[in-house]
N, C-alpha and C positions, 0 to 999 in steps of 0.2 A: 504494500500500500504506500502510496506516497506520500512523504511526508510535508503538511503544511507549515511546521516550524520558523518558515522564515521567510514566511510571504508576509505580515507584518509589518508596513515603517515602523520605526521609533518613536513612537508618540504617545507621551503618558496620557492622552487625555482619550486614547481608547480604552482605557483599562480604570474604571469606576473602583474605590475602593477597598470593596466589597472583594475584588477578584484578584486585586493586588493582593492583599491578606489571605485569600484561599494558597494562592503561588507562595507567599511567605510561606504560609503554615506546611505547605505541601513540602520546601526545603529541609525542614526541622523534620522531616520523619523521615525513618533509616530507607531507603528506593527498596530494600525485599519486601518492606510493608505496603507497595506499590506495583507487585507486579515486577520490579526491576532488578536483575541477578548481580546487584555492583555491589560496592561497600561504600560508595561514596558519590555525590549528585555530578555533572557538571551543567554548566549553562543551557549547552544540547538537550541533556536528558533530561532536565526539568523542564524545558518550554517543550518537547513532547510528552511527557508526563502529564502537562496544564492542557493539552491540548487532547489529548485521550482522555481523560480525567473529565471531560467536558467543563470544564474550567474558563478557558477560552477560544474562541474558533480557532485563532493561530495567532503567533505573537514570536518574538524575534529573540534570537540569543542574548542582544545588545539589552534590551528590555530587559530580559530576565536578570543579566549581571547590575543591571540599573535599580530594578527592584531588591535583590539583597544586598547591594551595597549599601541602600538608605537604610537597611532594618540590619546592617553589619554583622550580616553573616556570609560565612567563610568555608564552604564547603570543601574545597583543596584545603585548606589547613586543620592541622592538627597535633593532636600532644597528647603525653602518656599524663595519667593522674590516678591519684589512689581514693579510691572509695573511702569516709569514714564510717565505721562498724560500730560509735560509738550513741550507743540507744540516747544519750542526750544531745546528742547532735545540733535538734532546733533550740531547745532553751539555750544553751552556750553561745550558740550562734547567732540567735537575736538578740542577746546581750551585748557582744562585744557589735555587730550593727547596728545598733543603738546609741551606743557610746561613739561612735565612729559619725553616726548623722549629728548626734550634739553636741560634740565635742566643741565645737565655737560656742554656741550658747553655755557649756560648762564652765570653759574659760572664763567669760563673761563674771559669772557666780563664784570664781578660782576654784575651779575645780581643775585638776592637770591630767591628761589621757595620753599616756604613749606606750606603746607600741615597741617592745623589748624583745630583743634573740641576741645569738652569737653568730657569726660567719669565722667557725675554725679554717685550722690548718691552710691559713693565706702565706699563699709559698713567696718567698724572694726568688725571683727568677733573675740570674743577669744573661743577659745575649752574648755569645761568646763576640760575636761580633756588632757595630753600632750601626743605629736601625738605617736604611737610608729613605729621606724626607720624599714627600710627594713632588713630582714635577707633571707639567704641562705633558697631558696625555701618557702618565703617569699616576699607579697610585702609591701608597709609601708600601716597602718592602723589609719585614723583621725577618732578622736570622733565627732560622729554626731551631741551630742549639743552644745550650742554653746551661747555668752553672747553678745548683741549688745550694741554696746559703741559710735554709733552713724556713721555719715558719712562723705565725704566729697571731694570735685570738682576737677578732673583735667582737667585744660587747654594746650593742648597741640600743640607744633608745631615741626614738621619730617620736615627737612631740606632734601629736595627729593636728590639731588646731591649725598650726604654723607651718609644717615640716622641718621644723628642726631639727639638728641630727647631737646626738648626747653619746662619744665616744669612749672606749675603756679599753685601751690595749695591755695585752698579757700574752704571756708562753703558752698556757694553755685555758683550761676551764675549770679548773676544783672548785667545789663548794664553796669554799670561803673566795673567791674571787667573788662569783656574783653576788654574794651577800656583801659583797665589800659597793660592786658598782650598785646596789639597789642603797646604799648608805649613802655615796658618790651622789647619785644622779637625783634622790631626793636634797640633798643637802641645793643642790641648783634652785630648789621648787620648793627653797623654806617658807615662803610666805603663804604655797599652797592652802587652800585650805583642805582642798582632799586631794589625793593621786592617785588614779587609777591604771594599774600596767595589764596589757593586754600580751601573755606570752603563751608558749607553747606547755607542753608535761614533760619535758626536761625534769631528769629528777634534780638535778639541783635546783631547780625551780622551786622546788618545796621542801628543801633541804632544811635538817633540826635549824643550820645556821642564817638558814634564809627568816626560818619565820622567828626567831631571835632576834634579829635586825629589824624585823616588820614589827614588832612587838614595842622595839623601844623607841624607833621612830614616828610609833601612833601612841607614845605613851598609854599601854596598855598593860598588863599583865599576860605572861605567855601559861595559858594552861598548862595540864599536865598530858602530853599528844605523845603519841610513840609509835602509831601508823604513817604510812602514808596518806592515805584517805581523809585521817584528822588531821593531818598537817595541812593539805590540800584545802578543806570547810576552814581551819581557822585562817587562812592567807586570802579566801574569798568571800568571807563574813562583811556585809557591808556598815557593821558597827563601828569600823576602825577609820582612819586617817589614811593607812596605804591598803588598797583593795585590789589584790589579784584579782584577772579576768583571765580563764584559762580559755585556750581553743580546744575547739575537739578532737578528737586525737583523729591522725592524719588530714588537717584541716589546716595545714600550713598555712596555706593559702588566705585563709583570712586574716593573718597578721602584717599590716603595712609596711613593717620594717623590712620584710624580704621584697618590697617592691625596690625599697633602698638600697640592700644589699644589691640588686639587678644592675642597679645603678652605679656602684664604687665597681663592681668589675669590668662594666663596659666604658668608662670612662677613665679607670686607671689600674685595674690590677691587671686584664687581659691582655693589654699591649705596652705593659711597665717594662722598667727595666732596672732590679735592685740588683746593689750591689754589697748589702747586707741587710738583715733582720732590720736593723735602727733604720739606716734606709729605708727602709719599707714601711715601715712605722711611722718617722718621720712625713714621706710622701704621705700614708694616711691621714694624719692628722691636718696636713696643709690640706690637702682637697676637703676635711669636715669643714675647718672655719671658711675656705671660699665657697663651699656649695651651702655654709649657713648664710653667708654675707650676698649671696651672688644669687641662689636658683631655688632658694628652702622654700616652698610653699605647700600646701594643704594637697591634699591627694583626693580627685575627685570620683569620690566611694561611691556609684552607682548599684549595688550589691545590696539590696536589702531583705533578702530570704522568702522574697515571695512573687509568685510569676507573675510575665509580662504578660501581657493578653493583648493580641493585637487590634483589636477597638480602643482600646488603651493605649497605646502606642498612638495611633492616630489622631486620639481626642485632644 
């Protein structure tokens, strides 16, 4: 049978709503659920799809890539991710989304929200050779090998409000490190009146020494805890001054520091060149105060745990 796919101009203005949103919606479902033997759409098989589908008489590849560009979906791309298995999934999760939408309005009230991890094992790399710069019809060129001079720990915290970036370099990660930076980084935020860290289940996260620190930093008394589970309840008790916000386990992804971290390596650890640990440290620390001074702003958290609906989109 012949296909009418692309007898169609280009013209949004044959395509009512209504039938843009059915093509939307039609993208978002896997093509086996459609009759179609792929693992994944392209522009082709969805405008024959929309067109079988009685969807629309016929309509054009260009159209179709015009219509999910608007609704920013991406059918060629893709990425591995881990399920989280954990049954509290939405409570955690609405929480720290929560925190994330009102985090200016906290501010406001001083209330402080940020957004805490580590990015270990940051290698000094030096180039055995030096890089050569970009020229005209030319891109720049790193030498591939390379001298390792060892590594070393950041602990970091993204002040969500702002995007400020709150640095802690060390050799590695022990216990008493982050109970030292959660000392550190409130000592910043003494006028707080509350702080709220949104981090991962790191067990130093709820380490005896962590919530020892949390205890005397909220002028509290530290129960008598000996689990992890109770260490966990008391570091997320919203009674206190500093208030853990855990994610849900394999939920990386909702903490905005690792959008940070995205950022220190594509702009200076992945094409650095140290030529020792301090070095590298050094370079670290100079990139926090210029991308606090230079490029810190608020991260625009569109994520908030509940589906889009495309009559909603459109309204």
């Amino acid at each position: 049978m012949a296909s009418r796919t692309a007898l169609a101009p280009d013209d949004r203005q044959l395509f009512p709503p209504q039938e843009q949103h059915k093509i939307v919606a039609l993208a978002t479902r896997p093509p086996p659920e459609d009759g179609v033997p792929m693992t994944h759409w392209s522009a082709t098989d969805l405008a024959r799809a929309a067109v079988l589908d009685g969807i629309v008489e016929s309509i054009s590849r260009l159209t179709v890539w015009r219509l999910l560009d608007q609704a920013a979906i991406k059918p060629h791309r893709w990425h591995y991710w881990l399920n989280s298995p954990d049954p509290d999934f939405e409570v955690k999760m609405l929480d720290i989304v929560d925190l994330y939408l009102h985090a200016q309005n906290l501010l406001k009230q001083g209330e402080i929200v940020l957004s805490v991890d580590e990015k270990t094992s940051i290698q000094a790399l030096q180039r055995r050779y030096p890089h050569r710069p970009p020229k005209p019809g030319r891109i720049e060129r790193i030498e591939h090998e390379y001298i390792r001079h060892g590594t070393c720990c950041l602990t970091a915290g993204l002040e969500v409000a702002t995007g400020e970036i709150y640095g802690h370099l060390t050799p590695n990660r022990p216990a008493e490190v982050f109970a030292d930076f959660v000392e550190s980084v409130c000592g910043e935020y003494a006028e707080a009146r509350k702080i709220h860290l949104v981090l991962d289940n790191l067990n130093t996260h709820w380490h005896e020494l962590t919530c020892q620190a949390v205890a005397k930093l909220s002028g509290c008394t530290l129960p008598q805890i000996k689990t992890g589970p109770q260490r966990k309840t008391f570091l997320a008790s919203a009674d206190k001054r500093i208030v853990f916000h855990f994610t849900p386990s394999h939920a990386s992804w909702l903490n905005q520091i690792e959008i940070w971290f995205g950022t220190l390596s594509r702009k200076l650890i992945r094409r650095g060149n140290f030529s020792s640990v301090a070095d590298l440290e050094d370079k670290i620390i100079e990139f926090i105060q210029y991308y606090d001074e230079h490029s810190a702003h608020p991260y625009r958290w569109t994520y908030t745990g509940k589906p889009l609906a495309a009559n909603e989109r459109a309204a």
